[in-house]
N, C-alpha and C positions, 0 to 999 in steps of 0.2 A: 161435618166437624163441629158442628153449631149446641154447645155446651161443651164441649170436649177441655181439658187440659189436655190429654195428649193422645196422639190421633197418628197413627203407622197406616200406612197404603202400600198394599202388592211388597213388603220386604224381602229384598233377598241379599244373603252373605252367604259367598262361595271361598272358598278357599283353593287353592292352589299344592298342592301337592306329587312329591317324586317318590316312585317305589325305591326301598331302600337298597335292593339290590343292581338296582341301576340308577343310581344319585343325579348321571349326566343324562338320561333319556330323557322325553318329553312330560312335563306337566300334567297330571291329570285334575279335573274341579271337583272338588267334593260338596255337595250343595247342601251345605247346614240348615239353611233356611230360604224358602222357595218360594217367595210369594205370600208372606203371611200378612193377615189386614187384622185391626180392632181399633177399637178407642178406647179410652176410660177418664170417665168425669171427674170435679172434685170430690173427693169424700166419698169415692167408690173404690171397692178393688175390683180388679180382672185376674180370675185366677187361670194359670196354665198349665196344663195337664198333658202325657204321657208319657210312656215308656223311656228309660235310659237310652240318650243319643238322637232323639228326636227333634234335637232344637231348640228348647225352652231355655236353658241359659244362655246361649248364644242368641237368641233375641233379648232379653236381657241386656247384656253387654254390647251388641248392637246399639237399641233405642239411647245408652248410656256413652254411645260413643269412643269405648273401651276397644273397639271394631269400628273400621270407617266400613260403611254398608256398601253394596256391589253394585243397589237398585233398590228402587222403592222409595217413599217418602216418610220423614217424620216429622210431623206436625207436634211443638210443644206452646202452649199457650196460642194457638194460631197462627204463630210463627215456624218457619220452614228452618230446621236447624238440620236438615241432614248435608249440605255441602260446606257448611261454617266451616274454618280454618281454626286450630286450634286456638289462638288469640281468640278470635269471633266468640267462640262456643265457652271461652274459661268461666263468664259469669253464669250459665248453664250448669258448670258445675255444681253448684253452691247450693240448686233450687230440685236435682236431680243427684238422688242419692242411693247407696244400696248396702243390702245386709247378708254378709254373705252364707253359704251352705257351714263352712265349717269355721266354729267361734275362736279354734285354737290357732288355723293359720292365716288368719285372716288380720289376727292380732301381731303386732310388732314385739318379737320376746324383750326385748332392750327395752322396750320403752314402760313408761310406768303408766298405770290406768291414765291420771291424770294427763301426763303428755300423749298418749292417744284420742283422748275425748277432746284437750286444747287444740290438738292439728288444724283438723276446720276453723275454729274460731280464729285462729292466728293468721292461715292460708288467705281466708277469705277476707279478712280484716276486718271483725264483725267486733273486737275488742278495742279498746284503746290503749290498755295496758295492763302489768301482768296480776294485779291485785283484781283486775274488772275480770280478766279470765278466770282464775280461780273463782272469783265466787261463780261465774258461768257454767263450771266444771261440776263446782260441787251440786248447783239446782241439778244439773240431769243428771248428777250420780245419785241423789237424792229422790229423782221422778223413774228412775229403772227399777228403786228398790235395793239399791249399796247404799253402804254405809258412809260417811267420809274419811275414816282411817282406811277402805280401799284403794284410798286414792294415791296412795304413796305406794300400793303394792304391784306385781309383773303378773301378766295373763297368768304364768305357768301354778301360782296360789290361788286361781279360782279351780271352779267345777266348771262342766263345760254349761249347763243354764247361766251362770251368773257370767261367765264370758261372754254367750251370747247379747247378754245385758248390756255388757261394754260397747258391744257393736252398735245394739240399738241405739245406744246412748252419744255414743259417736256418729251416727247417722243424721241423731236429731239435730246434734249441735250448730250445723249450719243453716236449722229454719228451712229446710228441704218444704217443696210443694210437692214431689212425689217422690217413692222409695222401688228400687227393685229388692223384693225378697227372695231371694234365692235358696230355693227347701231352705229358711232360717229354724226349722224345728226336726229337720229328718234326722241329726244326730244325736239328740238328746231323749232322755226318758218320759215317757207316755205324760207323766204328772207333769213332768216340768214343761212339756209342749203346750199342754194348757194354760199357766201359768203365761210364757213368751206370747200366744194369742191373745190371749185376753189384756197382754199389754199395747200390743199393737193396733188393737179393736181401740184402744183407754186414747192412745195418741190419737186414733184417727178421728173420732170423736171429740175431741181436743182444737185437733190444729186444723182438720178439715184436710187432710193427707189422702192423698192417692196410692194405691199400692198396684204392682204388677206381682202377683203372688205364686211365686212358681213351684210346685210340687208334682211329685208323683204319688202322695195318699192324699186321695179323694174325698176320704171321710174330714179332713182338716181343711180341704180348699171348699168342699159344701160348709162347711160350716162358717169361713171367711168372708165368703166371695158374696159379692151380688152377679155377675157376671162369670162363665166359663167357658176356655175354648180350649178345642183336645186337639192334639198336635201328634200328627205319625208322621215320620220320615221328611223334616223341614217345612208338610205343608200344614196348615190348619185346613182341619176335617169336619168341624161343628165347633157351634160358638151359640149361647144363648142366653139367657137370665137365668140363675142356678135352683130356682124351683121346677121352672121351665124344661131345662135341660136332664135334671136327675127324674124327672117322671114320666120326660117323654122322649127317651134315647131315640135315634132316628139313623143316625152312622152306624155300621155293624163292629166299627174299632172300639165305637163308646160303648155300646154292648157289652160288648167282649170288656175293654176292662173294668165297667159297671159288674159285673158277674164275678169279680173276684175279691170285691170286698167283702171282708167280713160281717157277718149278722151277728149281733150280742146277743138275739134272741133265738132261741136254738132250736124252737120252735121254728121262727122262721127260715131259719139257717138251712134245713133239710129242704124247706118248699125250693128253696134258690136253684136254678139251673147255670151251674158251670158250663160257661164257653170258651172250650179250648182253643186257641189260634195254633193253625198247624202251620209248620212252617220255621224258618230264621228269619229274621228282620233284613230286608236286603240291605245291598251298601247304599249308602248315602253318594259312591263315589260312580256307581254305575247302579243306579235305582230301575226299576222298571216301566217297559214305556205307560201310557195309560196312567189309568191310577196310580197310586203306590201301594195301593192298600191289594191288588187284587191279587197278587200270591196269595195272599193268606185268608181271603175273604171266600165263604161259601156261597154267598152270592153274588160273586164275580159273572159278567155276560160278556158278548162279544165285545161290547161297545166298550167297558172298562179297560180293555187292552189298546183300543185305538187312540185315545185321547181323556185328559185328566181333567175331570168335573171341576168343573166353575164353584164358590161356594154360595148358592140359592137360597133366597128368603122362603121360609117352608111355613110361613103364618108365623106372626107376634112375634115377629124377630129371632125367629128361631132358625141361622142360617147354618146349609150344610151342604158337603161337594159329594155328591154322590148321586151316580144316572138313576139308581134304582128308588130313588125316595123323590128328585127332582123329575124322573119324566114324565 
């Protein structure tokens, strides 16, 4: 853990759930997240990557404590805050922030730009009073790129970039040492997601901000990330440095979804080998033994059925769970 601000070991959040048609029967665990490990330093992001239902936000809101965890550790500044009591953990809040997938419901309609950007500042008593807030409000509505007559306006009169903005903007307000971004660019249009990055890259360079960067397009988390780990079915499957990782795929899951991004060059676009994953994605709620990935993998062996690969340093920090590239 040794540079880390924040350092997760072996995570897992399970849930508990009743089939709807027997409400009073037994409990079954659905395992959102199975043992996930990373770190990430100051003024790094770790971005997290796959498929819908894999996990990714729910580690998120896990490491935020939005979810008390099931198992595992989280290390934030080299302090152990996953058993904190809520008292314990409230000044955590202040320094551990997030920005959510969508800018429209994440935003309070009642309230007005300004009284959402002020929340934090007031919450955490970071103001003295209301004249020192305002102007507090107007600098990050000033550093997102709003105007200050926004300031008196309701989500529902922006676009959704510029609400995005608000979020950001509300994120920053409490002098956050790290953010979870949660897909903060998968709803919005291609131009404006560039725009949201390059704002995000501007703070992080700034304040020295850490980000946990969750997506499912890959071409925006290579371009974010110093660091990437792909996540199928609750576990982490590969995790590397994102030069590292996008040139020397090693998991067959990374493969696979490395093969379906698009090529701008059409040239290259035809060279590309599509790999299809055959299959459904199992349940989370009754996964298969082994791996999880060996449904669907064509290099599935005996030994992937019997027990579920450790994640192995494969050279230059390049770790991965998989018997076929570890044995």
């Amino acid at each position: 853990m040794n540079g880390e601000l924040l350092g997760v070991r072996d995570l897992k959040m399970y849930f508990g759930i009743r089939d709807v048609s027997s409400w009073f029967g037994p409990r079954r665990i659905l395992k959102a997240v199975d043992g996930v490990s990373f770190g990430i330093g100051r003024g790094r992001t770790f971005g997290l990557v796959g498929e819908s239902g894999c996990g990714k936000t729910t580690v998120g809101r896990t490491i935020l404590r939005l979810y008390r965890p099931t198992g595992g550790e989280i290390f934030f500044g080299g302090t152990d805050i996953t058993s904190l009591s809520e008292g314990e953990f409230f000044p955590y809040r202040r320094t551990m922030q997030m920005i959510f997938q969508d800018p429209f419901t994440s935003l309070d309609p009642r309230q007005t730009v300004g009284e959402i950007i002020g929340a934090p500042l007031s919450v955490h008593k970071l103001v003295s009073n209301r004249a020192e807030r305002n102007e507090r409000v107007r600098e990050l509505v000033s550093m997102v790129g709003l105007r200050n007559d926004h300031i008196g306006r309701y989500p529902h009169e922006f676009s959704g970039g510029q609400r995005q903005r608000i979020g950001i903007a509300r994120a920053l307000a409490s002098m956050p040492e790290f953010i979870v971004c949660d897909e903060p660019v998968s709803a919005l249009d291609v131009s404006i997601q560039a725009q949201i990055i390059n704002l995000l890259e501007e703070f992080q360079d700034m304040f020295g901000l850490a980000y946990l960067f969750i997506s499912h397009d890959l071409s925006v988390v290579r371009h974010i990330s110093h660091r990437v780990g792909v996540m199928y079915l609750g576990n982490m499957v590969e995790s590397a440095e994102v030069n590292e990782l996008y040139g020397n795929m090693l998991h067959p899951y990374t493969k696979s979804l490395m093969s379906a991004v698009p090529a701008a060059d059409p040239i290259a676009a035809k060279a590309l080998r599509r790999i299809i994953l055959e299959g459904d994605v199992p349940s989370p709620i009754d996964p298969p033994s082994g791996c999880p990935f060996r449904t669907r993998c064509r290099e599935a062996s005996d030994v992937c059925a019997e027990r579920n690969p450790r994640m192995a340093d494969a050279g230059a920090g390049h770790m991965v769970a998989c018997h076929n590239v570890t044995a």
